[in-house]
C-alpha positions as CSV (number, residue, x, y, z in Angstrom):
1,X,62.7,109.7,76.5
2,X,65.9,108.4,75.5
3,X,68.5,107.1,77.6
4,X,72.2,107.4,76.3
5,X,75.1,105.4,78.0
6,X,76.4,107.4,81.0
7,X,79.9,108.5,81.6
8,X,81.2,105.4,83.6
9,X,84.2,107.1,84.8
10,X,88.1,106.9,84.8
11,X,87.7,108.5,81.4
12,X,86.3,104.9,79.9
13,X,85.0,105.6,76.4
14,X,82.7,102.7,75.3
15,X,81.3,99.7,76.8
16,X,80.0,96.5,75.9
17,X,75.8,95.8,76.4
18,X,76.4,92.3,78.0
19,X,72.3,91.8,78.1
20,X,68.7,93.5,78.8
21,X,66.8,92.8,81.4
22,X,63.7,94.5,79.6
23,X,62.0,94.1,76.4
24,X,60.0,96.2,74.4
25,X,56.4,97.2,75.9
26,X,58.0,96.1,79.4
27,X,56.9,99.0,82.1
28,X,60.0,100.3,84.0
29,X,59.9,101.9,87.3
30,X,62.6,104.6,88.1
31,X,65.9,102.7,89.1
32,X,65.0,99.4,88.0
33,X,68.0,97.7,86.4
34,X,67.1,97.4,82.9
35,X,70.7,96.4,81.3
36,X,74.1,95.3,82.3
37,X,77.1,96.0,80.6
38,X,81.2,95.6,80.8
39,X,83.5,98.1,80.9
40,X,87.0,97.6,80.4
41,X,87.3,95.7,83.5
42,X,84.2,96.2,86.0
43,X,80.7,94.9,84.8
44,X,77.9,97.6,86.1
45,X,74.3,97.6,86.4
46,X,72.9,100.4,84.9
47,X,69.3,101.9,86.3
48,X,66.8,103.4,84.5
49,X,66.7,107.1,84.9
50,X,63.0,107.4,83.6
51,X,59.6,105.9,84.6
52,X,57.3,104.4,81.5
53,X,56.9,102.0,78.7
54,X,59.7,100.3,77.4
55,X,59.3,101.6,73.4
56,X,62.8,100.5,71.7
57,X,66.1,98.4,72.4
58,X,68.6,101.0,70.4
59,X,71.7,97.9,70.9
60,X,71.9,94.5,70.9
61,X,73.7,92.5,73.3
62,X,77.1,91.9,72.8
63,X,77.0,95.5,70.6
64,X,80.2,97.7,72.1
65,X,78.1,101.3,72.9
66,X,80.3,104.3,73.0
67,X,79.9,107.0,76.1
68,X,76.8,109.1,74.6
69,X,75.1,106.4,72.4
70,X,71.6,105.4,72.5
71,X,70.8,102.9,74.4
72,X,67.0,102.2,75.3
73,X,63.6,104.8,74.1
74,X,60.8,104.8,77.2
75,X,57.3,106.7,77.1
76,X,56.5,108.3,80.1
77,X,53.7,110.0,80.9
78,X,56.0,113.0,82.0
79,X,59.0,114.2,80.5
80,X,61.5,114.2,82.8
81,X,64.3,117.3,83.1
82,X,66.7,117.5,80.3
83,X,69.0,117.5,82.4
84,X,68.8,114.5,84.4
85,X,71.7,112.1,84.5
86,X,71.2,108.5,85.1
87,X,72.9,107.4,88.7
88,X,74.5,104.3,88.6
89,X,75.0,102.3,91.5
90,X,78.0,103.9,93.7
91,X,77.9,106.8,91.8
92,X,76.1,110.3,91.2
93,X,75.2,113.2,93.5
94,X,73.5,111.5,96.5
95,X,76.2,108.9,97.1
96,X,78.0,108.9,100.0
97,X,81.2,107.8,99.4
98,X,81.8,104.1,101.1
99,X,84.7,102.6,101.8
100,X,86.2,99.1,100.0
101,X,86.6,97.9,103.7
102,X,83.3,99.0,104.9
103,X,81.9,97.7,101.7
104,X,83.8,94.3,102.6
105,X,82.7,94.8,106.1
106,X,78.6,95.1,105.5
107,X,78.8,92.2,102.9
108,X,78.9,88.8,105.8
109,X,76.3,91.0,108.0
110,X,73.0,91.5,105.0
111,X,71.0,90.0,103.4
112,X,69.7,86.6,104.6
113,X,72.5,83.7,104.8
114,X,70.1,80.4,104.7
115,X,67.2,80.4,102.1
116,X,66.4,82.6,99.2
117,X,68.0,86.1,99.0
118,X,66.2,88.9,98.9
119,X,64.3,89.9,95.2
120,X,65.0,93.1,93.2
121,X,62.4,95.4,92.1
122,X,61.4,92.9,89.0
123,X,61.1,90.0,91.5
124,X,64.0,88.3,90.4
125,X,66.5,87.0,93.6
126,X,69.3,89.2,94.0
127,X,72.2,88.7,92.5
128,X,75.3,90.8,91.2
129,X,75.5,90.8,86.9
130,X,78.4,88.6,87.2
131,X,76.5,85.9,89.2
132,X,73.3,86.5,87.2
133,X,75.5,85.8,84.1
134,X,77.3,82.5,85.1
135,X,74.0,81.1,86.6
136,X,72.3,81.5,83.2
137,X,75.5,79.8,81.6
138,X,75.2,76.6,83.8
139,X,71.8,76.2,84.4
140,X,71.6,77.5,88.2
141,X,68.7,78.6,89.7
142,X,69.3,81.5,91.8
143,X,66.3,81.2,94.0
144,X,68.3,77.9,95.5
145,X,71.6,80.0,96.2
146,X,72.0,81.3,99.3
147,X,74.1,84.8,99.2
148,X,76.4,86.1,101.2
149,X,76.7,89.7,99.1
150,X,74.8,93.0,100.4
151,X,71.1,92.6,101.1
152,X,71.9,88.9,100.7
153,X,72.9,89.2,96.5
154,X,74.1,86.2,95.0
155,X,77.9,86.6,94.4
156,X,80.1,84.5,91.7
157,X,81.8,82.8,95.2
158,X,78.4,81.6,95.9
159,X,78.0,79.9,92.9
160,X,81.2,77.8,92.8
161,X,80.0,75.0,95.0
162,X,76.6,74.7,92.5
163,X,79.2,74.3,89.5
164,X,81.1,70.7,89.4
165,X,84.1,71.7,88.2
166,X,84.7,75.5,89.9
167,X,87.5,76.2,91.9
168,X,87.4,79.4,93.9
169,X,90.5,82.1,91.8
170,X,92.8,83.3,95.0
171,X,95.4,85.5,95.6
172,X,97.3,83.4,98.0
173,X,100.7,81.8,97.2
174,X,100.6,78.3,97.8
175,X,103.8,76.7,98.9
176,X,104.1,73.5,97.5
177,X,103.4,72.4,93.8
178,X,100.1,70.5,93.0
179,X,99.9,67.1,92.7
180,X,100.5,65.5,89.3
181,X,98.5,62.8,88.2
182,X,100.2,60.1,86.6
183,X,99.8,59.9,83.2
184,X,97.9,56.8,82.2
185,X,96.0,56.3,86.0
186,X,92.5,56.1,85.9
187,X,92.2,60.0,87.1
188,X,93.9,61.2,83.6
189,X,92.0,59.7,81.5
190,X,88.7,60.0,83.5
191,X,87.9,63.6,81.5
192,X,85.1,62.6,78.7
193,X,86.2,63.5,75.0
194,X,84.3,66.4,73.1
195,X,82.0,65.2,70.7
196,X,82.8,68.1,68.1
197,X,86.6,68.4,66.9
198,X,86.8,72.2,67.8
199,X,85.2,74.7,69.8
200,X,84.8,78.2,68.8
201,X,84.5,80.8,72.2
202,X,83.5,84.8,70.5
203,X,86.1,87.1,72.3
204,X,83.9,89.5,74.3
205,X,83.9,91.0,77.7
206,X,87.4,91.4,79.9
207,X,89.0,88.6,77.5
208,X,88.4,91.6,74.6
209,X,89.9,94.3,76.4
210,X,92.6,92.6,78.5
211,X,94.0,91.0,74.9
212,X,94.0,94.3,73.6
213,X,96.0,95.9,76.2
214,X,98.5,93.0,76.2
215,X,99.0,93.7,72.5
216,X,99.2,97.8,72.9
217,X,101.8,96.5,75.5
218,X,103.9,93.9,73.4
219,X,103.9,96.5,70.5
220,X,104.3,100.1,72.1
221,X,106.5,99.2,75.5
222,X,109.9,98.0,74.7
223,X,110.3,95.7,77.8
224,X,112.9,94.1,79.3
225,X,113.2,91.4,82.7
226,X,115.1,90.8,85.5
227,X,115.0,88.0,88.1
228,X,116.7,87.0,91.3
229,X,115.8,83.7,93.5
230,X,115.8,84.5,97.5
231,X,115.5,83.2,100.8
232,X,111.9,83.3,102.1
233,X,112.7,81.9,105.7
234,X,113.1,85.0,107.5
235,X,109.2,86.4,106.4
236,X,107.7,82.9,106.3
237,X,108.8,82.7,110.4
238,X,107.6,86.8,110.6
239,X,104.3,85.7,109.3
240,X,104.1,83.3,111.5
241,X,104.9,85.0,114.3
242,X,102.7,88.2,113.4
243,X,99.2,85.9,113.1
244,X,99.5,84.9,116.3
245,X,99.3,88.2,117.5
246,X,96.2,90.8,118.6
247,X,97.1,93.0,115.6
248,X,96.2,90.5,113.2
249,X,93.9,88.4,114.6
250,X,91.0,87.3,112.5
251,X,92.9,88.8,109.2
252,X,94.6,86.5,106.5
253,X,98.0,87.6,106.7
254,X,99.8,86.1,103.5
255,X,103.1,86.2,101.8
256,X,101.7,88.1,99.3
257,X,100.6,91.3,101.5
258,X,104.5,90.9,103.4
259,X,106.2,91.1,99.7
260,X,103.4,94.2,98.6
261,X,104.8,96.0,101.5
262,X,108.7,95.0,101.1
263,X,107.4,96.4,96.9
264,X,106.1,99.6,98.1
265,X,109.2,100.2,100.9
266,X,111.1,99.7,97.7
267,X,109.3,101.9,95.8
268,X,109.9,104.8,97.7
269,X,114.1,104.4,97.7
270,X,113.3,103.7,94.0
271,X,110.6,106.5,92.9
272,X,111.6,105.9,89.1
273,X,109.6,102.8,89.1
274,X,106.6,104.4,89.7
275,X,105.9,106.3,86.7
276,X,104.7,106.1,82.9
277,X,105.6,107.6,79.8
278,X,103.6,110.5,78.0
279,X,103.9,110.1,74.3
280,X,102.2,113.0,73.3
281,X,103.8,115.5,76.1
282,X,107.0,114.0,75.6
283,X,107.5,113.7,79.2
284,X,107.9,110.9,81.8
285,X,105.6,111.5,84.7
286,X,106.7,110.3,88.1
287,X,104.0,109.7,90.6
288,X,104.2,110.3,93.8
289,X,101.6,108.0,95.5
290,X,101.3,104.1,94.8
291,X,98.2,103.0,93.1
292,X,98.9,99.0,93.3
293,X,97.8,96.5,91.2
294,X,97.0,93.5,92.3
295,X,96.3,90.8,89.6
296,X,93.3,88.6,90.3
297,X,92.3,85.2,88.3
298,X,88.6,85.6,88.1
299,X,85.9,83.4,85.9
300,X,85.5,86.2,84.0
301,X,89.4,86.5,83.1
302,X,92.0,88.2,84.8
303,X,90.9,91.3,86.3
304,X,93.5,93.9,88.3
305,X,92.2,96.0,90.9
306,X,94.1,98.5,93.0
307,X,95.0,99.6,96.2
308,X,94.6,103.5,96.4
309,X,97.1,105.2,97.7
310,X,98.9,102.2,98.7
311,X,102.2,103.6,100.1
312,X,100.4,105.0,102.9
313,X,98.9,101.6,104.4
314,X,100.5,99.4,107.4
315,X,101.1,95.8,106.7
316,X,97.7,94.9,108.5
317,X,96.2,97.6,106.1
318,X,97.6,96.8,103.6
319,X,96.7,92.7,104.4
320,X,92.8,93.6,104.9
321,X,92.6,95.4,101.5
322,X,94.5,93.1,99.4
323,X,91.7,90.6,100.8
324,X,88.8,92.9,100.5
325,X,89.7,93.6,96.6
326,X,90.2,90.2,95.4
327,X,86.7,89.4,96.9
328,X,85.4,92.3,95.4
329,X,87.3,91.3,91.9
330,X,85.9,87.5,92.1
331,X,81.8,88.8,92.9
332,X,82.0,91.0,90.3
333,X,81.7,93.8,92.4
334,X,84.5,95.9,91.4
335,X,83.7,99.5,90.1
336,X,85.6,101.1,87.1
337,X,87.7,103.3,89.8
338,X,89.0,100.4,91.8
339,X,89.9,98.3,88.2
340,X,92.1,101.4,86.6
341,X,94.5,104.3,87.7
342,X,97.0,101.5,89.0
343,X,100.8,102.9,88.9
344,X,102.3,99.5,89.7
345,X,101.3,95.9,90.2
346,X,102.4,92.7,91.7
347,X,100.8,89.6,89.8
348,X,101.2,86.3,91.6
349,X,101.7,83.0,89.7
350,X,102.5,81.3,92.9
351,X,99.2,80.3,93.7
352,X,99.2,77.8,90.3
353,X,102.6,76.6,91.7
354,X,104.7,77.6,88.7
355,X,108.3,79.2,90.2
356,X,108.0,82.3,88.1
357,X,106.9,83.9,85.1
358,X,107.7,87.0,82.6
359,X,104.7,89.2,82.3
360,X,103.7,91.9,80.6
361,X,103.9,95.8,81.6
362,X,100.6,97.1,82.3
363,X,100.0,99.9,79.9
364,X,100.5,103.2,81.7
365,X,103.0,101.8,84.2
366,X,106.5,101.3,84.4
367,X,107.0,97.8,85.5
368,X,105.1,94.9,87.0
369,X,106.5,92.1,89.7
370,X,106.4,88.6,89.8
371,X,105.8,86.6,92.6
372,X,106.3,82.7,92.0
373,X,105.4,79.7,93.9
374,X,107.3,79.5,97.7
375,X,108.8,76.5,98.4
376,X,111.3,74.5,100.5
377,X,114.6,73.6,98.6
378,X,118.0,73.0,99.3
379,X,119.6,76.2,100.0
380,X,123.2,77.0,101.4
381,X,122.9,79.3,104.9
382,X,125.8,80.7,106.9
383,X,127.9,78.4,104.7
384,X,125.9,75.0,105.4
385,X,123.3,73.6,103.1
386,X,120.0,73.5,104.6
387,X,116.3,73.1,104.1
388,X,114.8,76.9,103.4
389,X,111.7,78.6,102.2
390,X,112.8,80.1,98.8
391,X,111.1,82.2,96.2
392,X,111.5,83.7,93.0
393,X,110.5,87.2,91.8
394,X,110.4,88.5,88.2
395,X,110.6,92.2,87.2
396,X,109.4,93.2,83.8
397,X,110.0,97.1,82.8
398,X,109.5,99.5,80.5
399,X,113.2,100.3,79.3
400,X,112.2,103.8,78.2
401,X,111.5,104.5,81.9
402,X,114.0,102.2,83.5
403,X,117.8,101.0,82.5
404,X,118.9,97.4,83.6
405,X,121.0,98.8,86.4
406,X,117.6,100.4,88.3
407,X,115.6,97.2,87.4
408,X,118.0,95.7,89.1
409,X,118.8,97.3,92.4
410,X,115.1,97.5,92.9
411,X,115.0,94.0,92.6
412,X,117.9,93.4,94.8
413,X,116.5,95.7,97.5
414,X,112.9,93.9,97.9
415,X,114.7,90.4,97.9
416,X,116.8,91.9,100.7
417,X,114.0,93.1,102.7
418,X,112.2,89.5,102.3
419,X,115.3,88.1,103.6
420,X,115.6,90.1,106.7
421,X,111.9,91.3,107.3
422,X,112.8,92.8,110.4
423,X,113.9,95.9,108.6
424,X,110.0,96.0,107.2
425,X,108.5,96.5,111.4
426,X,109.4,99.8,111.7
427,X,107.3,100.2,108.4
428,X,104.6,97.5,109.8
C-alpha cells in the first residue's frame, strides 16, 4: 500500500519530511509513528495508516512533500480499504474534540514526573517531535528526562535544564533591562572562539516559512507605523490588585494578557483593524470575530499561535489561554489550526528588554502591535514629575486597509485604556 501525505488542514499545501522513524524492511504496526514532518508552523507526527513491511522511503528528509505525494510503500498481508485516510494525532473521525485548556490542564497530571516516561509503541521514551529533535541535536538521552507532557512525553521545556546554555522563550514582559556586562570583564570575554571562520546553518523548517512570509509581507503589504509612549501605573497597580484576588488565584496574570484585552476592547470601537485584503476578489473582508496572534520565541524560531475567538474571553480567560498557548508553542505541541487563521496579533519585544520595535504585518491581517519593555522612568503626573511605570507600543498597518488617522486613534484608544484600566472591569 502506499501512503500519500494527508491533508494537514487550514488549507496547508506541502510540508517538509523533517525525519523517518522507519527504514526499509522495518515492520510497522497500525498507528505507529513512522515520520515527522513541519508544516508551516506546527511539527506533526504522522501514523501509519497500514499494518506490514516497510518496502520503500518515497522522500528524503529534509525533502518539502506536497499534500497528495508519496510518502512511504508498506506490504501488508491485507489490502486495506481504498478509502482509508490516515488519522493524525488530534484529528480524523473518532476525535473528540479537546480543549487547548483541558489539553493544558491534563498535561501536569500524566504520565510519570520522576524517572523514565512512558515508551511509544517502538520502545523509544516518549517524547513530542520537537523534543525528539533537539535531544538528537545535543546529545540528550531521553530515557534520563523526566516529562511533564501527556502520558509523561518529553517536552522541549524539559529539555532546557539538560542544555548548558538554554533559556526557557516567554511571553512575559520583563520590566527592567538586563544586565550589561562590561566590556572587557572576565564574563565578556569568557565565550570560547570558533575554530572555523564561518558557519553555514541550511534554512529549513519554521525559519523557511516564517522568512518567506516576512518577504511576501515586505513586498506585497505597503506598511506604514505609528507609536505612542504611555503611562503603565494605573494597570501595573490593577495587576497587582487583581492577583491577589480568588478570581485569579493560581493563574499568571501579566501585562501582556491586561494590554490583549485593552487590544481587543479596542478592536471592537475600531472593527477596520480587523480585516485583510482580497486581491483576487477585490474586496476588503472585515471579520467579525478576533482570532489573536500571539507571537512566541521558540527554539525552533518564532512561532504565532492564536486565541480563537478571542473577543469573547474575560481577562482571566483570556490570561489562562495566553499561558496555555505559549506552552503549547515552546513543546512543540501546537497543531496547524492553533498556528494559522489569526486576524490580529500582539508580538512582545518586552521580554528581551528592548523599548519597542517596528514589525512586520502578518500576511492576511491588517496590522500587528508592539509591546516594548515596561519600565520606571521619569514621567510628569498631574503636573509634577514623578517616578512611573511607562511603556511603549508600536502599530504597524497595512495602509491599503488602514489610513494614518485610524492607525492612530486606535493607538490612542488602547494607551488610554492602559492608563485608566478601570474602564477595562466592566469588560474583565
Amino acid at each position: 500500500m502506499e501512503f500519500r501525505l494527508p491533508d494537514l488542514g487550514e488549507g496547508l499545501a506541502d510540508a517538509e519530511l523533517v525525519s523517518w522513524q522507519v527504514q526499509v524492511g522495518d515492520t510497522v504496526e497500525l498507528n505507529q509513528v513512522i515520520a515527522e514532518v513541519e508544516t508551516a508552523k506546527a511539527q506533526v507526527a504522522l501514523p501509519s495508516p497500514f499494518a506490514g513491511t516497510v518496502l520503500e522511503l518515497l522522500a528524503q528528509a529534509g525533502d518539502t512533500v506536497p499534500v497528495g505525494a508519496p510518502l512511504i510503500r508498506i506490504g501488508t498481508a491485507v489490502e486495506a480499504p481504498a478509502e482509508r485516510q490516515a488519522v493524525l494525532v488530534g484529528y480524523g473521525p473518532d476525535s473528540e474534540p479537546v480543549s487547548r485548556r483541558a489539553r493544558a490542564a491534563a498535561a501536569p497530571a500524566a504520565g510519570t514526573r520522576s524517572g523514565a516516561p512512558v515508551g511509544d509503541s517502538m520502545g523509544r521514551p516518549a517524547a513530542t517531535p520537537g523534543a525528539r529533535k533537539l535531544a538528537r541535536e545535543i546529545g540528550v538521552d531521553l530515557t534520563t528526562v523526566a516529562g511533564s507532557g501527556p502520558e509523561g512525553a518529553v517536552t522541549l521545556n524539559d529539555l532546557h535544564g539538560a542544555r548548558p546554555d538554554a533559556r526557557a522563550a516567554d511571553v512575559i514582559p520583563i520590566h527592567t533591562a538586563p544586565p550589561v556586562t562590561p566590556v572587557g570583564s572576565a564574563a565578556s570575554t569568557a565565550r570560547p572562539i570558533p575554530a572555523e571562520r564561518e558557519t553555514r546553518t541550511p534554512i529549513a523548517g519554521i525559519r523557511k516559512r516564517t522568512a518567506a512570509a516576512m518577504v511576501a509581507s515586505a513586498q506585497h503589504i505597503p506598511q506604514a507605523s505609528t507609536f505612542v509612549t504611555t503611562d503603565f501605573t494605573g494597570s501595573m497597580e490593577l495587576l497587582d490588585h487583581l492577583r491577589a484576588t480568588p478570581t485569579f488565584a493560581g493563574l499568571t496574570l501579566t501585562p501582556l494578557a491586561l494590554v490583549a484585552k485593552a487590544t481587543l476592547v479596542a478592536l471592537s470601537e475600531f472593527p477596520d483593524l480587523n480585516a485583510s485584503w482580497d486581491e483576487a476578489n477585490q474586496e476588503i473582508v472585515t471579520k467579525h470575530y478576533v482570532n489573536l496572534g500571539i507571537a512566541v520565541a521558540t527554539e525552533r524560531g518564532l512561532m504565532v499561535p492564536n486565541l480563537k475567538d478571542a473577543h469573547s474571553h474575560s481577562l482571566r480567560a483570556l490570561s489562562q489561554e495566553i499561558s496555555d498557548i505559549a506552552q503549547l508553542a515552546r513543546g512543540g505541541g501546537a497543531t496547524p489550526a492553533e498556528l494559522t487563521g489569526g486576524t490580529f496579533t500582539i508580538t512582545n519585544v518586552g521580554v528581551f528588554g528592548v523599548d519597542t520595535g517596528v514589525p512586520l504585518v502578518n500576511p492576511g491581517e491588517a496590522a500587528i502591535l508592539c509591546l516594548g519593555s515596561i519600565r520606571k522612568r521619569p514621567w510628569v503626573h498631574r503636573d509634577e514629575l514623578a517616578v512611573r511605570w511607562v511603556t511603549t507600543l508600536g502599530l504597524s498597518f497595512d495602509h491599503r486597509l488602514i489610513d494614518g488617522e485610524q492607525g492612530s486613534r486606535f493607538l490612542a484608544s488602547i494607551a488610554a485604556l492602559l492608563e485608566d484600566p478601570l474602564t477595562l472591569l466592566g469588560r474583565v
